[in-house]
C-alpha positions as protocol buffer text, in pm:
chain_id: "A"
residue {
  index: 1
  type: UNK
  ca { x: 2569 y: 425 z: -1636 }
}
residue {
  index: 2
  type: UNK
  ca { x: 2419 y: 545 z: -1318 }
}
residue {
  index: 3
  type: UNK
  ca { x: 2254 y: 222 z: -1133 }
}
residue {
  index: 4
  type: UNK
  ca { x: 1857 y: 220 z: -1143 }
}
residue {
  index: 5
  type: UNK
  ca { x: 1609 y: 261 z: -802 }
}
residue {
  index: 6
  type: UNK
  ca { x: 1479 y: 13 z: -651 }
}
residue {
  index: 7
  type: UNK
  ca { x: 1119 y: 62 z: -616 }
}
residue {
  index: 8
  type: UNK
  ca { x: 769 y: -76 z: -480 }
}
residue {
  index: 9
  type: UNK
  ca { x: 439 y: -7 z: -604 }
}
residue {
  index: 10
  type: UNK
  ca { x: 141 y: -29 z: -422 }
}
residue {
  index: 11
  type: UNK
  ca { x: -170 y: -85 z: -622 }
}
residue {
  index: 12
  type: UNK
  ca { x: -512 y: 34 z: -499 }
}
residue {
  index: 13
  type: UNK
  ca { x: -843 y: -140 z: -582 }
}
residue {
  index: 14
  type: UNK
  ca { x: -783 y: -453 z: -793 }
}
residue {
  index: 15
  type: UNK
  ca { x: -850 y: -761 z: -693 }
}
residue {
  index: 16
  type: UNK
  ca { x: -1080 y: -682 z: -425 }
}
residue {
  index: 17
  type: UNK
  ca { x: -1442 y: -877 z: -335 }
}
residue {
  index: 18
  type: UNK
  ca { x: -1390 y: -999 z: -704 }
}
residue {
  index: 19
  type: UNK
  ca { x: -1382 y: -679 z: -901 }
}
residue {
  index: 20
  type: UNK
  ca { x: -1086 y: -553 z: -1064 }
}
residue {
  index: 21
  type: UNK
  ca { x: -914 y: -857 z: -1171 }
}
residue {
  index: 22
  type: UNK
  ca { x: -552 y: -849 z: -1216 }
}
residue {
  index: 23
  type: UNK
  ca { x: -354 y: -1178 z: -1267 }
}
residue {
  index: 24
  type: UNK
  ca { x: -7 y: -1102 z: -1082 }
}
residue {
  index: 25
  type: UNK
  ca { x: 177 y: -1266 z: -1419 }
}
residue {
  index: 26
  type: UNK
  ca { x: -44 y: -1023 z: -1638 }
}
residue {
  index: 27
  type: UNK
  ca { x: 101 y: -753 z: -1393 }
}
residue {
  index: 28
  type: UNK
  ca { x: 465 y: -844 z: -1413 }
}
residue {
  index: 29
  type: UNK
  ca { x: 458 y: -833 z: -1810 }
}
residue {
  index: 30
  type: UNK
  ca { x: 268 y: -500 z: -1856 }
}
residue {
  index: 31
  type: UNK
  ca { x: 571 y: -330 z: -1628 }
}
residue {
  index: 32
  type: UNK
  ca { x: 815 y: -504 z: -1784 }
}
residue {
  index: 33
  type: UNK
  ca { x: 660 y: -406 z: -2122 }
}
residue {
  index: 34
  type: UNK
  ca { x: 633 y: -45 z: -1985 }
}
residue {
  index: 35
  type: UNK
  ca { x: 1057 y: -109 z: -1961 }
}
residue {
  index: 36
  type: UNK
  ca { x: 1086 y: -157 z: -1574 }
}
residue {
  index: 37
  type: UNK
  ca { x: 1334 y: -405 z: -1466 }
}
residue {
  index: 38
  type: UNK
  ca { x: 1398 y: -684 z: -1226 }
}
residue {
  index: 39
  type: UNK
  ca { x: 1026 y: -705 z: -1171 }
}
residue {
  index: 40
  type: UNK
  ca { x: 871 y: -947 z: -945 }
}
residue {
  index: 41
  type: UNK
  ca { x: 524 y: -955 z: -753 }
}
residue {
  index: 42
  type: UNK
  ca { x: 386 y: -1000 z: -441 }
}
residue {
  index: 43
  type: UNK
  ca { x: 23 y: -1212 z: -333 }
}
residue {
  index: 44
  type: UNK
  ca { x: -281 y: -1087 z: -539 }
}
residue {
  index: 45
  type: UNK
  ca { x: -309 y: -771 z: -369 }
}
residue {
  index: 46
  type: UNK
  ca { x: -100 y: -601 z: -609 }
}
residue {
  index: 47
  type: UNK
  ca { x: 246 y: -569 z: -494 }
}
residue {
  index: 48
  type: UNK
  ca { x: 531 y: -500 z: -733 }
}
residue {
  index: 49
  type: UNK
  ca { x: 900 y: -427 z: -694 }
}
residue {
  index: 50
  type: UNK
  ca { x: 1102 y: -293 z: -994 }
}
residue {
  index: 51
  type: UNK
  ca { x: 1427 y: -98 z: -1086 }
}
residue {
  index: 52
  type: UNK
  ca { x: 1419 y: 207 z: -1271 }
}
residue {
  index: 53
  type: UNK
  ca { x: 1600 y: 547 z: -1321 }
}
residue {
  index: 54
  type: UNK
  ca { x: 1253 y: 777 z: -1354 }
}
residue {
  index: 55
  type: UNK
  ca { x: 1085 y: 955 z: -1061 }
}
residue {
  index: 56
  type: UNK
  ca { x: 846 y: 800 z: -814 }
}
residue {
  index: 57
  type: UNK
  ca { x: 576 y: 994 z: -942 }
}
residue {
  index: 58
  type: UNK
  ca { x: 615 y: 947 z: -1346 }
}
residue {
  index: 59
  type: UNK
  ca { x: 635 y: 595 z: -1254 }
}
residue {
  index: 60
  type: UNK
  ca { x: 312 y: 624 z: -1061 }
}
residue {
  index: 61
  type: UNK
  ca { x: 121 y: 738 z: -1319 }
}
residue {
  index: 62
  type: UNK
  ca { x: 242 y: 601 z: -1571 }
}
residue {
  index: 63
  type: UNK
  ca { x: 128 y: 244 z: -1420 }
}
residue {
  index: 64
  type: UNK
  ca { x: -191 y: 390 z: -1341 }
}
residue {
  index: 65
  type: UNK
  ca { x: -277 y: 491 z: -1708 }
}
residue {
  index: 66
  type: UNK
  ca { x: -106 y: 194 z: -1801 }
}
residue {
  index: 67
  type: UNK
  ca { x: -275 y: -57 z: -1574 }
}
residue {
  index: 68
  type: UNK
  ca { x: -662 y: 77 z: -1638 }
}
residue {
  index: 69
  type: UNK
  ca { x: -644 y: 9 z: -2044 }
}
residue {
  index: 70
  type: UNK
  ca { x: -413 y: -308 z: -2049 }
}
residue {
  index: 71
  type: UNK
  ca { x: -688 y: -480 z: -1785 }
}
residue {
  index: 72
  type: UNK
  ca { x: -1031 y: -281 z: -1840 }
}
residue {
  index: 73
  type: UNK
  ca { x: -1076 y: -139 z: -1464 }
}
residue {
  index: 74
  type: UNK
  ca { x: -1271 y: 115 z: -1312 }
}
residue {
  index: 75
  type: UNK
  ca { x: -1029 y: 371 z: -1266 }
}
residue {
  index: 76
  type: UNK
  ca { x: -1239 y: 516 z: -1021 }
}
residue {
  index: 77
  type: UNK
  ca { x: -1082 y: 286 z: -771 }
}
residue {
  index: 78
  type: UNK
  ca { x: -736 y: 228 z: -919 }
}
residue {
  index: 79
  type: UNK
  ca { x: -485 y: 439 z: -755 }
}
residue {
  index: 80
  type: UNK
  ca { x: -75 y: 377 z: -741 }
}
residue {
  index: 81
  type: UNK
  ca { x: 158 y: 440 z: -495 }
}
residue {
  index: 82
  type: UNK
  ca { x: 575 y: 392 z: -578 }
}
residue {
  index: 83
  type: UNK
  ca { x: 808 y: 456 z: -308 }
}
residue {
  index: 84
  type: UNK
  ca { x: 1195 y: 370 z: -262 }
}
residue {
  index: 85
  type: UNK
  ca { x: 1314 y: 78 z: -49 }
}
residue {
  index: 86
  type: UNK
  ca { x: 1442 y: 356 z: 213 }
}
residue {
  index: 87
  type: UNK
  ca { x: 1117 y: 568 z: 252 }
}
residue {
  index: 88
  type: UNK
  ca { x: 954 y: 185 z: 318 }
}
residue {
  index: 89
  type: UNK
  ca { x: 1218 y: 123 z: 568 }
}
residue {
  index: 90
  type: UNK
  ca { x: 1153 y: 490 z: 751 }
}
residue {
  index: 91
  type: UNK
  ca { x: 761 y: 346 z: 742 }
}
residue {
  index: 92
  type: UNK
  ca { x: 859 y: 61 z: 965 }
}
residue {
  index: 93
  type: UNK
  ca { x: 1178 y: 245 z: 1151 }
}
residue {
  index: 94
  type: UNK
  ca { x: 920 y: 499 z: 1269 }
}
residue {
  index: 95
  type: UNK
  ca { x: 633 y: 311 z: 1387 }
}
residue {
  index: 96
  type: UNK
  ca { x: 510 y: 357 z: 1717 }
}
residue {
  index: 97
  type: UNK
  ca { x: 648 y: 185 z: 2004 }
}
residue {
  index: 98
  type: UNK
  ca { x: 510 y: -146 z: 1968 }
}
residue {
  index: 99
  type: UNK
  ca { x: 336 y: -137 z: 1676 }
}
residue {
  index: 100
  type: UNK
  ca { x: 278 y: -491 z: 1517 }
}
residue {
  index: 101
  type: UNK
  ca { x: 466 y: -676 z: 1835 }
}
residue {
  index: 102
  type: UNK
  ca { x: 153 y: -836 z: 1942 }
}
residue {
  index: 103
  type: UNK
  ca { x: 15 y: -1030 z: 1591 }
}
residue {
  index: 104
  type: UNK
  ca { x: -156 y: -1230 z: 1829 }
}
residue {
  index: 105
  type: UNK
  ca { x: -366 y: -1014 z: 2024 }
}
residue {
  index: 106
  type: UNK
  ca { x: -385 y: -691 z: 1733 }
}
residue {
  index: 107
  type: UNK
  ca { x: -421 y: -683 z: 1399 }
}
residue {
  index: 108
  type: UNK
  ca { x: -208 y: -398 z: 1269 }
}
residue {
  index: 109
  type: UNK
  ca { x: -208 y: -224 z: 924 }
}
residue {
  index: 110
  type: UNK
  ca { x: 2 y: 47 z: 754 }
}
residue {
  index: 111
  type: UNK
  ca { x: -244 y: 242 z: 534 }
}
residue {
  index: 112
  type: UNK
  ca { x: -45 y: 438 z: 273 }
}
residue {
  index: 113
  type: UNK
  ca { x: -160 y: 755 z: 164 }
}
residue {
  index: 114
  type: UNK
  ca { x: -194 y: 835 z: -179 }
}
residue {
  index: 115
  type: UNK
  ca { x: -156 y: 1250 z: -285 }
}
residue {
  index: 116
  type: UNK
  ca { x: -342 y: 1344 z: 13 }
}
residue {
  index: 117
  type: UNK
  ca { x: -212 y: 1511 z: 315 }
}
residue {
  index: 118
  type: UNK
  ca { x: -182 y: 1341 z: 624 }
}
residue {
  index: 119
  type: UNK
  ca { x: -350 y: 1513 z: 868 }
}
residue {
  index: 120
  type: UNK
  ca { x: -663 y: 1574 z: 651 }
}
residue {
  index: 121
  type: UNK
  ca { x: -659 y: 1148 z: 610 }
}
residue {
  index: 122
  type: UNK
  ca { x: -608 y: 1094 z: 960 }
}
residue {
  index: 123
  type: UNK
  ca { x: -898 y: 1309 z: 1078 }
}
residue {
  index: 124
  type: UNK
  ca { x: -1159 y: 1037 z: 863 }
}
residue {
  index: 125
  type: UNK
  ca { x: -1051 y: 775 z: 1156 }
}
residue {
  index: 126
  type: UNK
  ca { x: -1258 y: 774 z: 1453 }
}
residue {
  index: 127
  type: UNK
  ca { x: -1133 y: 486 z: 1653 }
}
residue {
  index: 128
  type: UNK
  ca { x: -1378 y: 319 z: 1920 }
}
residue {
  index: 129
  type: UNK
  ca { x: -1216 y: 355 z: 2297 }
}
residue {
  index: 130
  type: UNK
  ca { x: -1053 y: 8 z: 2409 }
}
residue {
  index: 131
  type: UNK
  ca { x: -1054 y: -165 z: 2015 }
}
residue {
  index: 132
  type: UNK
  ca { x: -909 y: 58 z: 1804 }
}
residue {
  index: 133
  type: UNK
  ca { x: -541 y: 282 z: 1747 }
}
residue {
  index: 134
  type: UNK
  ca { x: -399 y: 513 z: 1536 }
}
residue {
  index: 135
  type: UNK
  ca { x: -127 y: 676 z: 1471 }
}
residue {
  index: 136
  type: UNK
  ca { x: 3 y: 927 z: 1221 }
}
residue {
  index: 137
  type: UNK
  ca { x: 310 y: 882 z: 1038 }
}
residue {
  index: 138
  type: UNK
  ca { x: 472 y: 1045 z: 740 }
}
residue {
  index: 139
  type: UNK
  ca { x: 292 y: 953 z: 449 }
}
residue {
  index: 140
  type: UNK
  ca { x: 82 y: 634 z: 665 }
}
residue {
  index: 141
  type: UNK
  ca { x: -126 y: 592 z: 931 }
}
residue {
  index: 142
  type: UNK
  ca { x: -80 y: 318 z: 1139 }
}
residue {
  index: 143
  type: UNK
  ca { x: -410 y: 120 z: 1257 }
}
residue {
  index: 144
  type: UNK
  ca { x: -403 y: -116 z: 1550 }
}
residue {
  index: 145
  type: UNK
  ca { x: -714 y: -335 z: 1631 }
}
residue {
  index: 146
  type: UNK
  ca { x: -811 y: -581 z: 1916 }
}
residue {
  index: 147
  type: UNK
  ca { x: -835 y: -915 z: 1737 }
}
residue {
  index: 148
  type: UNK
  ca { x: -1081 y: -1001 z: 1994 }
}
residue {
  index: 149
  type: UNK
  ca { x: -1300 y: -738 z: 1921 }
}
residue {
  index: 150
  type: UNK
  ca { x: -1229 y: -679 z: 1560 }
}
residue {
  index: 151
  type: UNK
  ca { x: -1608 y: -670 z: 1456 }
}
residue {
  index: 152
  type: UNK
  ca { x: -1628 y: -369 z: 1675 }
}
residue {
  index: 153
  type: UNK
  ca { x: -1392 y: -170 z: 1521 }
}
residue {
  index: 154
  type: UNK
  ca { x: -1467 y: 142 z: 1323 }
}
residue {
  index: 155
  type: UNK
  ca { x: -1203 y: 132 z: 1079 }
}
residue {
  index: 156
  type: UNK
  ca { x: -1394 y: -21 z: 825 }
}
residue {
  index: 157
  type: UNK
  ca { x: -1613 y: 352 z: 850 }
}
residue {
  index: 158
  type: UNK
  ca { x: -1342 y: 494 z: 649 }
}
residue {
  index: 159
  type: UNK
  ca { x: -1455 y: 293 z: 391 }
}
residue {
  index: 160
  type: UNK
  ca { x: -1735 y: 592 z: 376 }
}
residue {
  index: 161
  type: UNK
  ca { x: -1519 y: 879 z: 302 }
}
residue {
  index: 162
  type: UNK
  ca { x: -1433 y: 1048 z: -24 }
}
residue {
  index: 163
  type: UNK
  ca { x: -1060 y: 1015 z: 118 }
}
residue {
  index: 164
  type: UNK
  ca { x: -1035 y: 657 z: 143 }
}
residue {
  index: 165
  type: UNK
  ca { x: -937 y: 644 z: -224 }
}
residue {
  index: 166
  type: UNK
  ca { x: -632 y: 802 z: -142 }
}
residue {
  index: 167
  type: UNK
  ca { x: -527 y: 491 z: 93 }
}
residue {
  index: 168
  type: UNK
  ca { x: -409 y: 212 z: 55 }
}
residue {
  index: 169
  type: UNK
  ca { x: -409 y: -64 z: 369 }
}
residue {
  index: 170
  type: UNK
  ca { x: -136 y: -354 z: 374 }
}
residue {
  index: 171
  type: UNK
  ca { x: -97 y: -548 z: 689 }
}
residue {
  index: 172
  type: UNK
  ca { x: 194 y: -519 z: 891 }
}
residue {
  index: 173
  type: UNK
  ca { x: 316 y: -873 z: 829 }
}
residue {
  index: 174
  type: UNK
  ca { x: 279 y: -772 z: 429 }
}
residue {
  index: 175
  type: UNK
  ca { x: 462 y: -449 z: 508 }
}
residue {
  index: 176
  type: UNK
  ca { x: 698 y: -600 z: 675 }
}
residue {
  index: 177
  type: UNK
  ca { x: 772 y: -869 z: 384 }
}
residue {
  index: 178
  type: UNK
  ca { x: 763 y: -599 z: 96 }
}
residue {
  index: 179
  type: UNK
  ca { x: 1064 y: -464 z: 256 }
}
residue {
  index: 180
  type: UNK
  ca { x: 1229 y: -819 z: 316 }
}
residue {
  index: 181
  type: UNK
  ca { x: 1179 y: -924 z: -47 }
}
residue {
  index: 182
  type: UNK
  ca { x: 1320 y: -533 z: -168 }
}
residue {
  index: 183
  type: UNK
  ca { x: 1624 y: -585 z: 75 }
}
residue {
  index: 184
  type: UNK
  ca { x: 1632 y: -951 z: -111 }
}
residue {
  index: 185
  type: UNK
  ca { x: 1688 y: -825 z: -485 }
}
């Protein structure tokens, strides 16, 4: 018997500004009921790592599908992203120099991407001079803000675009954690 991958999912659009409820227990049950293994979750923002011997993408959609019938959301916003503990690790392993080192004066967030290319996502950001950075990456962008001047940032104008529902942001210190609990199991 081959040994199952380890896995993360990334779950877009539930349990945001009170739509899209999803209790984390409610979570853990419908994977395990869809026969994923070793599950566990992460804070409400819809974090899950699993074992299992099926592709990144079945798994994908079949927790999309899965997820919008067994908790009534609008699947609109509902998007899933599964990626091994080693494609993770390259996310951090390739940041750029310095990236998240400062949590004190920068906020910093990886913002998955979702079946959409990466330089058609990274040309939605349009980061003000002297608060915001980005950066693309293979399959993320990463966004650096002044904490100072966070209310001046435009990153929240992505919010706008047709393409933000093929992202998904996580802060670095979540990031960061998702691949200390997968390393964990």
């Amino acid at each position: 018997m081959t040994a199952k991958t380890k896995y993360l999912a990334l779950l877009r659009g539930i349990n945001v500004g009170g739509k899209n409820k999803v209790p984390m227990a409610g979570l853990k049950g419908m994977l395990e009921d869809i026969g994923l293994t070793e599950v566990s979750t992460y804070i409400q923002s819809g974090n899950a790592m699993f074992r299992s011997d099926l592709a990144a993408g079945t798994l994908a959609r079949r927790i999309e599908q899965t997820l919008t019938t067994a908790f009534r959301l609008d699947d609109e916003l509902v998007k899933v992203l599964v990626v091994r503990r080693d494609e993770l690790q390259a996310v951090i392993d390739n940041r750029p120099e310095g990236f998240g080192d400062q949590p004190d004066r920068y906020h910093s967030d990886a913002i998955f991407l979702i079946d959409i290319d990466r330089d058609e996502a990274f040309a939605v950001f349009k980061p003000r001079e002297g608060v915001d950075k980005v950066w693309p990456g293979n399959g993320v962008i990463y966004s650096q803000r002044l904490s100072a001047e966070r209310t001046r940032s435009r990153l929240s104008s992505i919010v706008a675009s047709p393409l933000y529902k093929s992202m998904t942001i996580r802060s670095w210190q979540t990031t960061l954690k998702l691949l200390e609990l997968m390393a964990e199991k």
